[in-house]
C-alpha positions as CSV (number, residue, x, y, z in Angstrom):
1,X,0.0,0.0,0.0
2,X,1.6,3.5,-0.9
3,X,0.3,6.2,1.5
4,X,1.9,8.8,3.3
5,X,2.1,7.7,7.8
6,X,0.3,9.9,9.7
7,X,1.4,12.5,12.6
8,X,-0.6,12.6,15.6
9,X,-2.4,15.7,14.2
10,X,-2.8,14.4,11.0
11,X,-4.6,11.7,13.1
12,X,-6.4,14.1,14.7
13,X,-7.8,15.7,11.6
14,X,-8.8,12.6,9.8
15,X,-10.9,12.4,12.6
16,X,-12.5,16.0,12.6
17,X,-12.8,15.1,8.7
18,X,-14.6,11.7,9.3
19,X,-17.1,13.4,11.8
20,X,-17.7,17.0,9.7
21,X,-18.1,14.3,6.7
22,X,-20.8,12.0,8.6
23,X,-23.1,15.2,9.9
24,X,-22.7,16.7,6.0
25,X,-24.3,13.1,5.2
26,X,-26.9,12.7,7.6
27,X,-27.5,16.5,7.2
28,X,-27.6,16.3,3.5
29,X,-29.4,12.9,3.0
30,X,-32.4,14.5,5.2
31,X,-32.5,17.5,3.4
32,X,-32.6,16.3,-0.2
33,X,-35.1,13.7,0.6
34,X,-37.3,16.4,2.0
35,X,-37.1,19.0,-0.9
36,X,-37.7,15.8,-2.8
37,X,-40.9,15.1,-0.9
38,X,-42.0,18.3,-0.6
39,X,-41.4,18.4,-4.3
40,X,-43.2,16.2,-5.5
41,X,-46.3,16.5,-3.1
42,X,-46.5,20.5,-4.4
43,X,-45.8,19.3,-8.1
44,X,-42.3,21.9,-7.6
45,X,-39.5,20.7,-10.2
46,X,-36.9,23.2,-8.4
47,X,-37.6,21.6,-5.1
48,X,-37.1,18.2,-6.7
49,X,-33.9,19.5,-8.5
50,X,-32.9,20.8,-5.5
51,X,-33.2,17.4,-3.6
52,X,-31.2,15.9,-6.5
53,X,-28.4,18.1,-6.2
54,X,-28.0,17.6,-2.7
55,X,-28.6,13.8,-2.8
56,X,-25.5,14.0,-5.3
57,X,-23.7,16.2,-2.9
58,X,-24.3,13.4,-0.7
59,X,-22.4,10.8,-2.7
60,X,-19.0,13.3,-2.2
61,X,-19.7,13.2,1.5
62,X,-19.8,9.2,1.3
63,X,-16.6,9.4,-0.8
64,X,-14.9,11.1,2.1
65,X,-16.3,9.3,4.6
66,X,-14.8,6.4,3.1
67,X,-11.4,7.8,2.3
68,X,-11.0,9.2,6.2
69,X,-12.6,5.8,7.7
70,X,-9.4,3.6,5.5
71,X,-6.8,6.5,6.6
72,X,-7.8,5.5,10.0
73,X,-8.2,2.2,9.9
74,X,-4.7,1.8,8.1
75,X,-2.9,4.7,10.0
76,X,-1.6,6.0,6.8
77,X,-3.3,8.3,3.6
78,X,-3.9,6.6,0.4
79,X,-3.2,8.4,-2.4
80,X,-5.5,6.4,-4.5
81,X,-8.6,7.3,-1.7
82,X,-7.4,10.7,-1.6
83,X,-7.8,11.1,-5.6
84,X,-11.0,9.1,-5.7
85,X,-12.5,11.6,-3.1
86,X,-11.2,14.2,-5.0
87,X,-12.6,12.9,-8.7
88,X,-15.8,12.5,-6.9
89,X,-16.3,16.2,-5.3
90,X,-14.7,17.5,-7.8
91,X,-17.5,16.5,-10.1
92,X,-20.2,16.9,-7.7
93,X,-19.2,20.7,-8.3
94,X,-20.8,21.8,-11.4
95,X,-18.3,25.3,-11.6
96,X,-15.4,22.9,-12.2
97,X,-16.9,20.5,-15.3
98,X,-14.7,20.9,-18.3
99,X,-16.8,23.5,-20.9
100,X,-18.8,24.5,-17.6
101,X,-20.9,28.0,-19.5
102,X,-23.6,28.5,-16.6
C-alpha cells in the first residue's frame, strides 16, 4: 500500500474530517429527501432539483467518509482514496466541469 504515515495531528484531523463528513451526510441525506418530498407533493420541479443536487452532494460526503474511515483504519493516507474523493467532489461541483458556460 503507498500512502503517506500519519502525525498525531494528522490523526487528529482525519478524525474531525470523518465526523464533519458524517453530519454533512446525515444532514444532507435529510435534506434532499425532504425538498424531494416536498417536491413532488407541491408538483415543484426546483424543489425536486434541489433534492437531487444535494442527494448527489451526498455521494461526495460518502466518498470522504470512506477515504478518512481507510486513513484510519490503516494509520496512513492513500493516495489512491485521496484522488478518488477528490474525482468524486470534484465533479459533484458543477463550476469545475470541463466546458462549464452557466
Amino acid at each position: 500500500m503507498t500512502g503517506t504515515q500519519m502525525s498525531p495531528r494528522i490523526n487528529q484531523s482525519i478524525r474531525e474530517g470523518l465526523r464533519v463528513s458524517q453530519t454533512s451526510l446525515a444532514w444532507t441525506m435529510f435534506a434532499g429527501a425532504g425538498a424531494i418530498a416536498v417536491g413532488v407533493l407541491g408538483n415543484s420541479l426546483v424543489l425536486i432539483a434541489f433534492g437531487a443536487i444535494g442527494l448527489l452532494d451526498a455521494v461526495g460526503s460518502g466518498s470522504l467518509i470512506t477515504h478518512f474511515r481507510h486513513a484510519r483504519r490503516h494509520e496512513a493516507i492513500s493516495e489512491l482514496h485521496e484522488r478518488r474523493a477528490l474525482i468524486v467532489v470534484t465533479i459533484g461541483d458543477g463550476d469545475h466541469w470541463p466546458g462549464h458556460n452557466w
